[in-house]
C-alpha angles and dihedrals in degrees: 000000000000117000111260089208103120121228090247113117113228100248093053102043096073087058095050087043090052094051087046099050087051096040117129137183122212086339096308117109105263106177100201128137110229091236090057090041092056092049092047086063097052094047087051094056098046098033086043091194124219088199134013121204114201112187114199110028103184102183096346108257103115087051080049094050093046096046091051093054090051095057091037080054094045092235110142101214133147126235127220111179117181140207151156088244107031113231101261100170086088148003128206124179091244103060123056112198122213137190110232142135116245089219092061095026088155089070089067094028096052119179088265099046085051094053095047084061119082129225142280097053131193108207117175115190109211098151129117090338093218137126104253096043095041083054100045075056109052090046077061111052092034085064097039104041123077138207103307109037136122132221133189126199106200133214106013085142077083081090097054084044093060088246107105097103091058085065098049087256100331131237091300090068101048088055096051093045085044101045086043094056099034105027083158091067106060136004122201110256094227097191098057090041088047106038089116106026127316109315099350090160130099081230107059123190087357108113096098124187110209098230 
């Protein structure tokens, strides 16, 4: 198994901490790294999604963002961004916006919604960020998702943070443990993990393509 250690010194990665944690788009909290931000828009355009799944919206700028590339990329695609507490600051007609809990994911993205989605899908992961609900989803989305797909597991970069523990291991920790037991599910899209440096990504090891 690859290392999950990012690429980002020590001494760099609390200032870019810093500029992530405070990162907007078009005023809504957005919560996106820029390295991250830059390979998103390479795997769009050469994914080209039908459907994008965000789970976890917060206050919905990363779902906006996304949103906004798609169009600039002329990709129709809709956008389902899910969330214990549904964004309410705002609404667009691209976006629709669910309650649902990361850990039962299959209670919001029932068997006919899911059909009603077409592949491939981009579904990028950025809830609770701990062990036992980055592994439920990953269960999930290993069973709903199809050849083709592509999932991101946010937010591993928590280990290099020191945070890890706080989130009962952390996401780092449900991949390894996933991609151990089912190698034949999802296999880590190097060049996307790797675009700066390895594993210059506040998601290592987490651009998984569904086999």
């Amino acid at each position: 198994m690859r290392s999950f250690k990012t690429a980002f010194p020590p001494e760099l990665l609390p200032s870019v901490q810093a500029g992530t944690m405070a990162y907007t788009y078009k005023g809504v909290k957005c919560l996106k790294d820029p390295f991250d931000l830059a390979i998103y828009l390479k795997l769009i355009w050469d994914l080209k999604p039908k459907s994008l799944i965000e789970i976890g919206s917060n206050q919905g700028g990363g779902a906006l963002w996304f949103a906004d590339m798609l169009s600039i990329s002329g990709i129709g695609c809709p956008v389902v961004s899910i969330d214990l507490t549904p964004v309410t600051g705002f609404t667009d007609p691209r976006i629709a916006f669910l309650a649902g809990d990361a850990a039962r994911l299959g209670d919001t993205l029932s068997a006919e919604m899911r059909a009603a989605l077409p592949h491939p899908w981009l579904v990028v992961e950025d809830s609770a960020h701990t062990y036992d609900v980055t592994l439920a989803a990953l269960h999930f989305l290993a069973d709903a998702t199809v050849a083709g797909d592509v999932v991101v597991i946010e937010d591993g970069v928590i280990d290099d943070l020191g945070m890890a523990e706080a989130y009962g291991g952390g996401p780092n920790s449900a991949v390894a443990e996933f991609l151990a037991a089912a190698p034949d599910k999802f296999r880590i899209l190097t060049r996307y993990c790797d675009m700066f440096g390895v594993n210059a990504t506040y998601n290592p090891n987490g651009y998984l393509l569904r086999l």
